[in-house]
Backbone bond lengths (Angstrom), bond angles and torsions (degrees), N, CA, C in turn:
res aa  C-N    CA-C-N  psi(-1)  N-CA   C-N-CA  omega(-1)  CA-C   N-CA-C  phi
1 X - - - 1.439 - - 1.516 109.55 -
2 X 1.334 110.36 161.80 1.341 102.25 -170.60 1.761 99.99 -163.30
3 X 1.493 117.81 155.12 1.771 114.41 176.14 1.646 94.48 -115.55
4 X 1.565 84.24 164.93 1.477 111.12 168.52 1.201 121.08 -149.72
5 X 1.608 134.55 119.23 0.945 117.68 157.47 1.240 119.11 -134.33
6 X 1.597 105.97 153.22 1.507 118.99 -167.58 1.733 109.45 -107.76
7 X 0.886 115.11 135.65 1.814 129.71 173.21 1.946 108.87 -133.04
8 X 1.883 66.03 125.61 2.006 74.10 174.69 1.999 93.17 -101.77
9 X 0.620 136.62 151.36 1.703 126.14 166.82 2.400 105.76 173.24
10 X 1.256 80.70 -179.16 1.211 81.35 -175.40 1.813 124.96 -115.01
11 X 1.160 138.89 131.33 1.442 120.67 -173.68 1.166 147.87 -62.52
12 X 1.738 134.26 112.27 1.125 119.85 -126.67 1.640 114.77 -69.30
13 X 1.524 100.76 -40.31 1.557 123.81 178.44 2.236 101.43 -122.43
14 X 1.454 91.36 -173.21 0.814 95.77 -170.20 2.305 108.88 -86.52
15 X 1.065 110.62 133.09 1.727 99.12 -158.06 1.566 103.10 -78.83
16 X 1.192 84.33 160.23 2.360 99.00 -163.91 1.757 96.51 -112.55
17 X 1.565 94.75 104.35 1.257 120.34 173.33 1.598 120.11 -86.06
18 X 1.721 110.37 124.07 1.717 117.62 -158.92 1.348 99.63 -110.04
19 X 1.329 143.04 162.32 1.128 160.35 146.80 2.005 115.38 -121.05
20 X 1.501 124.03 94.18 0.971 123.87 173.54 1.401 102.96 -98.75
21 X 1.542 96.41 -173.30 1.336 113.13 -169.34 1.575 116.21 4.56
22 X 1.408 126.69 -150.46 1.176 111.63 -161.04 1.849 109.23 -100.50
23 X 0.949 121.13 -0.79 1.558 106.39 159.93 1.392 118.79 -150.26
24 X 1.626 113.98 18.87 1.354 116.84 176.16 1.436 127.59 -89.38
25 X 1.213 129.09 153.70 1.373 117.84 -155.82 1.864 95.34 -149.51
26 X 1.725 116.74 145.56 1.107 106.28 175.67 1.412 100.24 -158.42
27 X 1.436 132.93 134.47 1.369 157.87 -160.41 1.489 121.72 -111.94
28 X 1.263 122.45 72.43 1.746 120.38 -171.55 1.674 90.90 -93.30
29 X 1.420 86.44 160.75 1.040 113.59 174.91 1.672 114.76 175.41
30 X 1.607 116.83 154.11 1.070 132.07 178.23 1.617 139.74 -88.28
31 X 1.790 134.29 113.37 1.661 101.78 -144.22 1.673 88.68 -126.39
32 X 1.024 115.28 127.64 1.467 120.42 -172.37 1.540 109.79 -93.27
33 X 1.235 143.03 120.30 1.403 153.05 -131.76 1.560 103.88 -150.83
34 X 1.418 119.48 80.35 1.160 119.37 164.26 1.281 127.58 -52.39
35 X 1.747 136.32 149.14 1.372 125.50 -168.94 1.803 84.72 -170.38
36 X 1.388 91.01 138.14 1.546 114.37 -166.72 1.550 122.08 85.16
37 X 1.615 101.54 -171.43 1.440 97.28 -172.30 1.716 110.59 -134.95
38 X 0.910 128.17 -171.90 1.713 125.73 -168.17 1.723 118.71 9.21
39 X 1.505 104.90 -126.59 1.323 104.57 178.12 2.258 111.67 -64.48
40 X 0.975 103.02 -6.06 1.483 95.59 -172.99 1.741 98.75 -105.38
41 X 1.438 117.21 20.52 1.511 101.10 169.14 1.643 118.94 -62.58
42 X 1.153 106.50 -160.77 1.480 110.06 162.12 1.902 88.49 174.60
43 X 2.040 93.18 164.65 1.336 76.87 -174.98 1.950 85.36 -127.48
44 X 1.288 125.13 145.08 0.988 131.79 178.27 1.705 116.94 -88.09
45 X 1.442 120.11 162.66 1.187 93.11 -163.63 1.752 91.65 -135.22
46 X 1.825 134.57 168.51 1.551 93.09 -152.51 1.682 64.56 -153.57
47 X 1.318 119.11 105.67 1.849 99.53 140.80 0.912 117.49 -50.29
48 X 1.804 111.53 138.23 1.300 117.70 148.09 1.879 126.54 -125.79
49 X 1.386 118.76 -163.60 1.061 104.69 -172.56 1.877 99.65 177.93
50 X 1.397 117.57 121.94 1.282 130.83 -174.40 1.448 109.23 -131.65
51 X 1.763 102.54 125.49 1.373 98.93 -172.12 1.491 113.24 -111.97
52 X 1.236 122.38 -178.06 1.386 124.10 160.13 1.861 109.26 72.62
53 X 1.042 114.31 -137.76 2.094 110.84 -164.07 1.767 73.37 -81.90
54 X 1.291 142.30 -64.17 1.394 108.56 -146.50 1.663 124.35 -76.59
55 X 1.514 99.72 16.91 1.399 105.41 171.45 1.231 123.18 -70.57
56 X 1.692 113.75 -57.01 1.391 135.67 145.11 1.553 105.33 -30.77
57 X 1.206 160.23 -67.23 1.415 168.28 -137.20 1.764 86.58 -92.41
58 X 0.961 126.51 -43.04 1.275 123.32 -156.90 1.549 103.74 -82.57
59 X 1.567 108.05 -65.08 1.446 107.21 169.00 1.584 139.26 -47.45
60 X 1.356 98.64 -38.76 1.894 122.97 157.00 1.485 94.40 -38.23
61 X 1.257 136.57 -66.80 1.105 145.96 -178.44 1.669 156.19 -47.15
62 X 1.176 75.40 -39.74 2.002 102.49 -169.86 1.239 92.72 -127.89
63 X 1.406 102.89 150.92 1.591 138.15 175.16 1.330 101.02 -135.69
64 X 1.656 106.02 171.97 1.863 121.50 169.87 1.548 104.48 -48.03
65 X 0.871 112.53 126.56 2.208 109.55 158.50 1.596 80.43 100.03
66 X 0.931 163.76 -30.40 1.648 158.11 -149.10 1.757 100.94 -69.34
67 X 1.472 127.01 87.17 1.096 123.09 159.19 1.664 131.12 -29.94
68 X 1.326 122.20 118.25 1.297 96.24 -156.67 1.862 92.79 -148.56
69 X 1.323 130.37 158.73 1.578 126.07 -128.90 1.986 72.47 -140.46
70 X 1.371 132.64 120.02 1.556 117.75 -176.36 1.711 96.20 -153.20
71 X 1.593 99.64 136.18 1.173 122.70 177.64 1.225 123.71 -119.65
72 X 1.665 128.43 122.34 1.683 115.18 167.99 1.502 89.30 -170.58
73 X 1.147 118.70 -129.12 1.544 141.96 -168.14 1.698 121.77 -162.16
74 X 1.495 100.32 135.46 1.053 128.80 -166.20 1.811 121.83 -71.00
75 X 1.298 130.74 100.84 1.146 139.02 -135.59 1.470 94.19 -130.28
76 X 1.714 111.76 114.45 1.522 110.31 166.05 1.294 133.85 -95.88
77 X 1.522 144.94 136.18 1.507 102.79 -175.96 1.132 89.57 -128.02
78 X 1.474 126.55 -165.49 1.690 139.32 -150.18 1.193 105.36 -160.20
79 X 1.422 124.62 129.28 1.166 117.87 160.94 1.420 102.18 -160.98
80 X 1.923 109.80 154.96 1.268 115.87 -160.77 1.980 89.03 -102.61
81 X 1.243 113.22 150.04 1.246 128.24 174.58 1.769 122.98 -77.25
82 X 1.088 153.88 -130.50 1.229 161.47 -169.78 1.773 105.70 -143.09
83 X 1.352 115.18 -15.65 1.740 112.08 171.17 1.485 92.11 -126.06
84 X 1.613 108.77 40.71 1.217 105.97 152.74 1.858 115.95 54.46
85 X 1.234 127.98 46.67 1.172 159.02 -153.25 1.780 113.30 -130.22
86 X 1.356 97.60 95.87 1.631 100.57 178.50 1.782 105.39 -58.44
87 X 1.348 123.66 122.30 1.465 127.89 152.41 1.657 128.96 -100.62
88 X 0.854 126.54 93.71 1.701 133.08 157.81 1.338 128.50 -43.74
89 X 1.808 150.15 106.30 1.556 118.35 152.12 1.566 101.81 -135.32
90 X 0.931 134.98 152.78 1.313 167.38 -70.42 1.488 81.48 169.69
91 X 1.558 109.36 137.93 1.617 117.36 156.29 1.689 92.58 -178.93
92 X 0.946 102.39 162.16 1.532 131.70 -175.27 1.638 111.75 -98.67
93 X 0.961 112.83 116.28 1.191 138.67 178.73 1.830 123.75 -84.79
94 X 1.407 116.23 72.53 1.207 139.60 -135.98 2.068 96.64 -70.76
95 X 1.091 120.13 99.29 1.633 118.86 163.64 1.169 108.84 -83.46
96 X 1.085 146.66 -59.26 1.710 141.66 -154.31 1.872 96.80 -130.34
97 X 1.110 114.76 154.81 1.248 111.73 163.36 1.824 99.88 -152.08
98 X 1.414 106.07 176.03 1.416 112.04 -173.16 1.628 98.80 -157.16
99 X 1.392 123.18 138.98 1.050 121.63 166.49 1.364 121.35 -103.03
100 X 1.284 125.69 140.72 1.136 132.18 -160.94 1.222 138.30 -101.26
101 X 2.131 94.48 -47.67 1.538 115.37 141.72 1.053 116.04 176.62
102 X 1.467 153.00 -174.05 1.336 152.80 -134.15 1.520 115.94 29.39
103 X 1.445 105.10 18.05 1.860 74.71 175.09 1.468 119.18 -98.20
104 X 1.700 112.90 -161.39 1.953 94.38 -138.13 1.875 91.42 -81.58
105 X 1.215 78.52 135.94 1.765 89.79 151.12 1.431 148.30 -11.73
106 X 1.318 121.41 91.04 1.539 123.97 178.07 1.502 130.09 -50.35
107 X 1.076 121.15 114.31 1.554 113.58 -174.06 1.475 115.08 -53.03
108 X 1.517 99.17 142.41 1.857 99.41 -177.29 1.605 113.41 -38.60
109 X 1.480 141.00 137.76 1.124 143.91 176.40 1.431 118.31 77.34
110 X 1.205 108.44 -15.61 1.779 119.26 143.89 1.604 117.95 -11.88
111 X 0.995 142.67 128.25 1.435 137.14 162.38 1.760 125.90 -87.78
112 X 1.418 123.32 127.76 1.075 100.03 -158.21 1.494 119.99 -77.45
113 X 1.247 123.05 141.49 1.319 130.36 -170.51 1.491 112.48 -36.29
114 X 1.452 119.59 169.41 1.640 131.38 171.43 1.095 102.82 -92.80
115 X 1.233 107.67 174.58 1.914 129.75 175.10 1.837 92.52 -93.10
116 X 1.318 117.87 -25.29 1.224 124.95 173.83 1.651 126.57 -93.00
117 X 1.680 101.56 116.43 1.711 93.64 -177.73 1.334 113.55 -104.35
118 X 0.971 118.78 136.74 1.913 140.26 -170.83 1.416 102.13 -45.67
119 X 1.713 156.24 73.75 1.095 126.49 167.10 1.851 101.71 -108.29
């Protein structure tokens, strides 16, 4: 058995790109996912998180408002606090992503990107 989930949405802020130890790399960020219509919308809100070369590829990429098309699976973790306090969060675990539009700006003479990303 296996999950999938897909989010089309846009980024809430701009995402905070990590470099640990000596070649690991990890890309959070926040994707806001509107659902419904007039007064009964609402907008959902989605941790995420991309590791390894397409983290770097991702952040190069996207800014706040950057429509963005993201695929992986949904990962909970747990942890108890210091007054002994169960904590829960939920984030998305980013496999494929696609940009859609607003993300940042290509320098003049830039070439425009592929449908294909280098991993």
């Amino acid at each position: 058995m296996f999950q999938t989930i897909v989010i089309c949405g846009r980024l809430g802020k701009d995402p905070e790109f990590k470099t640990f130890g000596e070649d690991k790399q990890v890309c959070k960020f926040v994707v806001a996912v509107n659902d419904g219509f007039g007064h009964k919308q609402r907008t959902e809100w989605f941790n995420c998180a991309i590791w390894a070369k397409k983290a770097q590829i991702f952040n190069d990429l996207v800014q706040k408002g950057t429509l963005v098309f993201l695929e992986g699976k949904q990962m909970t973790s747990e942890w108890t606090d210091s007054e002994n306090k169960r904590h829960f969060r939920s984030e998305v675990q980013v496999t494929n992503f696609r940009i859609i539009s607003g993300g940042k700006p290509r320098p003049e003479g830039e070439p425009e990107p592929t449908d294909e990303i280098p991993f």
